[in-house]
N, C-alpha and C positions, 0 to 999 in steps of 0.2 A: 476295912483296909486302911492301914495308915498312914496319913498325910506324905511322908516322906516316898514309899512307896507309890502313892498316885501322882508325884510331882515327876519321879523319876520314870514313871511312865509315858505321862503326856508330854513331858521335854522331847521324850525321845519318836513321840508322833508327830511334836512343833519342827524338830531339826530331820527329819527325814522327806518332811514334805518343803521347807528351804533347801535344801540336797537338791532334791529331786525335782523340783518344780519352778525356783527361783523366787517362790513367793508361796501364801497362805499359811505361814507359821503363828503371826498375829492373830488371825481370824482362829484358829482351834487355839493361841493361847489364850485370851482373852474371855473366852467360856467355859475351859478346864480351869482355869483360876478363879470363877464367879461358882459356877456349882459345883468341882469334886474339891477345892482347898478353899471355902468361904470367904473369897474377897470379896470387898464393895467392887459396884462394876468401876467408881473413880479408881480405888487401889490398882485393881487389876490392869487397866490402862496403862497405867505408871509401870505396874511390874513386867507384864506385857512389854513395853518398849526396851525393859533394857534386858530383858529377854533375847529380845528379837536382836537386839544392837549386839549383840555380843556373839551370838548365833550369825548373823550375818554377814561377822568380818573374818568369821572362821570360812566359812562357804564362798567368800570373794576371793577367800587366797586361795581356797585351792581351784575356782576357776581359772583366777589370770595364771595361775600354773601352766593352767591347760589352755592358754590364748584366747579366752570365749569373754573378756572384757571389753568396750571398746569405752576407756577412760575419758578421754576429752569430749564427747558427745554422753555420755552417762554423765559425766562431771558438770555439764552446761544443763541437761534436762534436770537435776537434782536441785542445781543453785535455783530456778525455775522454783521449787520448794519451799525452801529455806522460809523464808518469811512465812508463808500459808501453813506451816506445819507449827512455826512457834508462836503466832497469833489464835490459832484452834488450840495448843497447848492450854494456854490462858482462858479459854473460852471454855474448854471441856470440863474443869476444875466451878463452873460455875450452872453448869445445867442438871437437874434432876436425873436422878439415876435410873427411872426409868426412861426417860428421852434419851439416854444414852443404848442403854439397853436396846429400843426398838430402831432406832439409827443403826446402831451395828447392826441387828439383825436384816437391815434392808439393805445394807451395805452385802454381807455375805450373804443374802439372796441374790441379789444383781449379779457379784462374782460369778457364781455357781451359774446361773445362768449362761453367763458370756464363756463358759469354759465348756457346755454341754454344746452350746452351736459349736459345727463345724467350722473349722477356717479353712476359708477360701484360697485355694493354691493362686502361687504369683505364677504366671507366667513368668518364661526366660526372656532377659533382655536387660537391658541400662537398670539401674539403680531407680527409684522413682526420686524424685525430689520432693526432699524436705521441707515442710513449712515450718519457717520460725515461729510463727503465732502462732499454729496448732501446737506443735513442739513445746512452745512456753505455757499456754495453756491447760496440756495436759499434764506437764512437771507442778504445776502449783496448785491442780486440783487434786493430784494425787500425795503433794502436802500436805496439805487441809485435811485431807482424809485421814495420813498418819498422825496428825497432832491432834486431832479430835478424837479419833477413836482407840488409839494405841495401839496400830496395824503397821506394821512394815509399808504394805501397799501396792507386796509386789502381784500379789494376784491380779492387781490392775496395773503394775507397771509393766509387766509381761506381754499382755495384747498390747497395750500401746507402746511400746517399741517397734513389734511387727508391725502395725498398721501406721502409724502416724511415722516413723523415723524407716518403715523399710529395714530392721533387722531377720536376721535369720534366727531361727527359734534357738540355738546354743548362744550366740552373742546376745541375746536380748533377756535369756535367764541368767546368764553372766553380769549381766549390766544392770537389771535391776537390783541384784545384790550392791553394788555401789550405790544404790536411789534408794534405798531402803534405808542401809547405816547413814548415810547423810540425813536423811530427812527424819528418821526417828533418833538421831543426834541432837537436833536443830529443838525437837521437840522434848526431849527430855531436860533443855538447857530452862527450860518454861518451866518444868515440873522441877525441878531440883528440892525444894523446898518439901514437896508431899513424899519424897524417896525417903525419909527419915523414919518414918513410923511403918512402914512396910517390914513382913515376916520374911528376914532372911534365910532361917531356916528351912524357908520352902524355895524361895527364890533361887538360891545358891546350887542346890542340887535339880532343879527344873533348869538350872543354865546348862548348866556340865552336860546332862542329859541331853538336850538338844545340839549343843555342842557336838557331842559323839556322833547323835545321828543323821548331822549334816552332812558327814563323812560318808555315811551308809550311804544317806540317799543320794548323792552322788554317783556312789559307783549301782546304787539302782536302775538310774537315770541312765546309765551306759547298758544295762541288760533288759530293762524292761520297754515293751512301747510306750512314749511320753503319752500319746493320744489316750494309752490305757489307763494311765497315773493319774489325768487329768479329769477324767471323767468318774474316777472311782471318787478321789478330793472331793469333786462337787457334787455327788451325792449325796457323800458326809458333810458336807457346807449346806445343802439345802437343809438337811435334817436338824442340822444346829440352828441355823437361821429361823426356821416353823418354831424347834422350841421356844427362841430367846423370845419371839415373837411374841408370841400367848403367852410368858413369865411378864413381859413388860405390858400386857394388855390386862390382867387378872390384880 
């Protein structure tokens, strides 16, 4: 199968599950780019981000379309980022390519896990209150996360919206689209230099591709059960994670 064909394939797996999910486009691009189009795991990071950056300002406009942003508290959790995302930039550029390798892999374990538990219904009543430090805390670890490993970050910024900031699951897949381009922004501005030797002829139609099916998976997201969506993702997250796993141990 050829390169252009598998790139326009898996774009269109990265942008269906940002659609639909509000996050995990990085975690399946990041190893369609390492094993079906031969990047180093540093390149694919790189291409990965701006992937996902591009992919994810498509899928934020047509949230706040649909009112499911909540700009000034996304805009405050993401700055929370900003620095931990472009310090890990710099940092990821310097680690062995397989410690990168079994980092993401334990990264898209953990995900896949926290998306198989159950979440716990809120009862009805008041808002819960906000903690600013927990709130800052989790905006700069899920920084760190995207500038190291070339992940959006929203499959972790999605539960912690619900749980630490009290969103409803449409505003909080809405709003990690905003935490995701900010912070794989903030991280590419680190990488600029390594974007230069990168194959745009895979890159370019793996954007558009995802692009398109940000669109799908949105309007998937309105017909299908998210519960069902999220649980099919992390089984294919588990099974990507065991391979990357054993690629970075052998």
């Amino acid at each position: 199968m050829s390169a252009l064909i598998l790139a326009l394939v898996a774009g269109a797996v990265v942008g269906l599950a940002l659609g639909a999910l509000g996050g995990g486009g990085g975690v399946l691009a990041v190893p369609a780019l390492i094993y079906l189009l031969g990047f180093t795991p540093a390149a694919a990071t790189t291409a990965s981000l701006l992937i996902v950056t591009a992919t994810s300002v498509t899928a934020l406009y047509a949230r706040a379309r649909a009112g499911h942003v909540r700009w000034k508290v996304g805009a405050a959790f993401a700055a929370a980022g900003v620095i931990p995302a472009a310090l890990a930039g710099l940092l990821a550029a310097r680690l062995p390519q397989p410690v990168l390798t079994a980092a993401f892999a334990a990264i898209a374990a953990l995900a896949a896990l926290k998306m198989l538990r159950p979440t716990p219904a809120r009862a009805d009543g008041p808002a819960q209150a906000v903690r600013p430090l927990r709130a800052g805390g989790a905006g700069a670890g899920l920084g760190a996360v995207t500038g190291l490993l070339g992940v959006g970050g929203g499959f972790l910024a999605v539960p912690a919206l619900v749980t630490v900031l009290a969103f409803e699951m449409q505003a909080a897949v809405g709003t990690s689209l905003l935490v995701i381009t900010v912070n794989s922004l903030a991280s590419l501005v680190t990488r600029s230099g390594s974007a230069a030797g990168l194959d745009w002829a895979v890159i370019a139609p793996f954007t558009g591709a995802a692009i398109l099916g940000a669109w799908d998976g949105k309007r998937l997201a309105e017909k299908v059960s998210g519960r069902g969506l999220q649980r099919l993702f992390a089984v294919m997250l588990l099974a990507v994670a065991g391979f990357m796993l054993a690629d970075a141990l052998t």
